[in-house]
N, C-alpha and C positions, 0 to 999 in steps of 0.2 A: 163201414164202407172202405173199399181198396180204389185205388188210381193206379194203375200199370201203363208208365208211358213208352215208349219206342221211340228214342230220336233218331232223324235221318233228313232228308231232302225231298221234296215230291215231285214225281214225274219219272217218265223212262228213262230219262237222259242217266240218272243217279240210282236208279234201279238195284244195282248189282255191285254200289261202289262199297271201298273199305268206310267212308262215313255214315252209311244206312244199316251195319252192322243191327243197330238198334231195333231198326224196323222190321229187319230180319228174324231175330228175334220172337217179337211181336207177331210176327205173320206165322212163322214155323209151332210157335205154342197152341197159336187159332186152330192152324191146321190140326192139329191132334186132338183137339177139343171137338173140332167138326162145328166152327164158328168163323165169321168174318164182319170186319168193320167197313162201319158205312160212311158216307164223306156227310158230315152235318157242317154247316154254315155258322152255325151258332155260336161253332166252336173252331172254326176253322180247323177240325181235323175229321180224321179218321177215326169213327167212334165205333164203340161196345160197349154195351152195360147187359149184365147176365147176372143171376144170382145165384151163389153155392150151395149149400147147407147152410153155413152160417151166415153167409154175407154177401154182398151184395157188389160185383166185382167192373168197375169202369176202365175200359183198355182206350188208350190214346196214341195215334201217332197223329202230330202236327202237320198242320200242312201249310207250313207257316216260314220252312226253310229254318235250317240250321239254329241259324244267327238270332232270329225271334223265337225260339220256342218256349220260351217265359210266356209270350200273350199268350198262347192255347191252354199251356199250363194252367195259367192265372182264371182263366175265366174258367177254364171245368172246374177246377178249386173253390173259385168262388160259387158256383153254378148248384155246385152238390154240398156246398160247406164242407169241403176235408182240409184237414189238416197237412201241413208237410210231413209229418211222422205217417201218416197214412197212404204215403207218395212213394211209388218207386219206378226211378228214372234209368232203360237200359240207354248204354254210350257208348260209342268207342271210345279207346285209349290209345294215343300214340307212344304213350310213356312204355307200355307192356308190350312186353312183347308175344308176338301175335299167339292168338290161344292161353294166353295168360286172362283168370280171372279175378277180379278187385272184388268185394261185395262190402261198400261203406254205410254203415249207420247217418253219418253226415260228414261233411267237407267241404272243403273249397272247390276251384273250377278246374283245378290242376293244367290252366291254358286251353280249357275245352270251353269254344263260343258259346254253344248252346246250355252247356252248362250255366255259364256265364251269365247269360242272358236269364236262362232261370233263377237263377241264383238273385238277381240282381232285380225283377219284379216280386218278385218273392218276398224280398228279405228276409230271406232265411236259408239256411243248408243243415236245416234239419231233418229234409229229406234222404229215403234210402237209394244207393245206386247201386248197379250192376255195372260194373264197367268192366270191358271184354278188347284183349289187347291185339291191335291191331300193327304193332311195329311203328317203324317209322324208316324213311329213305334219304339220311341227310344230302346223296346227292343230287336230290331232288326238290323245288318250292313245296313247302309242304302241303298248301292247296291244291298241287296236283296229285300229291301220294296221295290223299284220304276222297280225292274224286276219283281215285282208279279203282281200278276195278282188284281182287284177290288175284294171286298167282293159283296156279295148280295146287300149289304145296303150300299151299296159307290154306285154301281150300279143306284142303286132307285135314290140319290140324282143326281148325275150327269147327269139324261135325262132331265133335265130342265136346265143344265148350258151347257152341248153342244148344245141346241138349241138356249141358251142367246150370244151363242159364235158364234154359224152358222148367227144370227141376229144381230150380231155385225158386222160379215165381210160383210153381204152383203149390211151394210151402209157404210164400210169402199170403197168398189167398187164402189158404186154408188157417192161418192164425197161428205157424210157427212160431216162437220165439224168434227174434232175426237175429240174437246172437246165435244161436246154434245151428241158423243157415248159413251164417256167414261163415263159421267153424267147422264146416262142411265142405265149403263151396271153393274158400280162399285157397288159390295155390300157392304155392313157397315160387318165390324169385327165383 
């Protein structure tokens, strides 16, 4: 079994911001597939469970807000018994800059909440990430940069890193090695 999470925020208010990159993600890969998640309670998220050829693939975005996304985690984790190494979390990144993409084996939370919060029900960061760089505005509180919304030109750049990220999960599904996705996928600084 696979876990494909999308972090982000729910509701329109946060729809379209640079923090739901994640969700975006998630939703644009569905789309391709000709698939979409349903809101289960159980799980407080937006769920999918489909099966491949080999395997049997559960797609999540929390609906749980940022800051808790460890409880959705946690309980589909426990729910299906996967492992964190069977876990892969898409994120934004303020650190990259935007259209940059990270693809970690495990790590820390690099200052990212929901990471955080995962990490931290968890215990563990043994999980894989996708983390997809969204910049950052220091003249601005950074809780308003990652609630705004892309520019045009952040726009432009990132229709080639969600599809490098949709092309990353769907080797991660199929039973890739995730070193030789990540040796694919990483781009140079």
């Amino acid at each position: 079994m696979k876990l494909v999470v999308g972090l982000g925020n729910p509701g329109s208010k946060y729809q379209a911001t640079r923090h739901n990159i994640g969700f975006m993600v998630i939703d644009f890969w569905l789309q391709k597939l000709g698939k979409k998640t349903k809101f289960d309670a159980k799980f407080n998220a937006d769920m999918l469970v489909f099966k491949t050829k080999s395997d049997t693939v559960i797609v999540a975005k929390p609906m749980t807000y940022m800051n808790l996304s460890g409880e959705a985690v946690a309980r589909i984790m426990n729910y299906y018994e996967l492992s964190p190494e069977e876990t892969l979390v898409v994120v934004d990144d303020v650190n990259l800059e935007t259209g940059k993409l990270r693809l970690r084996e495990l790590g820390g939370h690099g200052g990212h909440n929901g990471l955080r919060n995962i990490i931290g029900i968890l215990k563990s960061e043994q999980f894989k990430r996708i983390r997809i760089g969204i910049d950052n505005d220091p003249a601005m509180p950074l809780d308003h940069y990652v609630l705004g919304r892309f520019t045009e030109a952040q726009i432009a750049v990132l229709k080639k890193t969600v599809q490098d990220a949709v092309d990353a999960i769907d080797l991660f599904v199929s039973d890739e090695p995730w070193m030789d996705i990540m040796t694919k996928f990483n781009t140079q600084a």
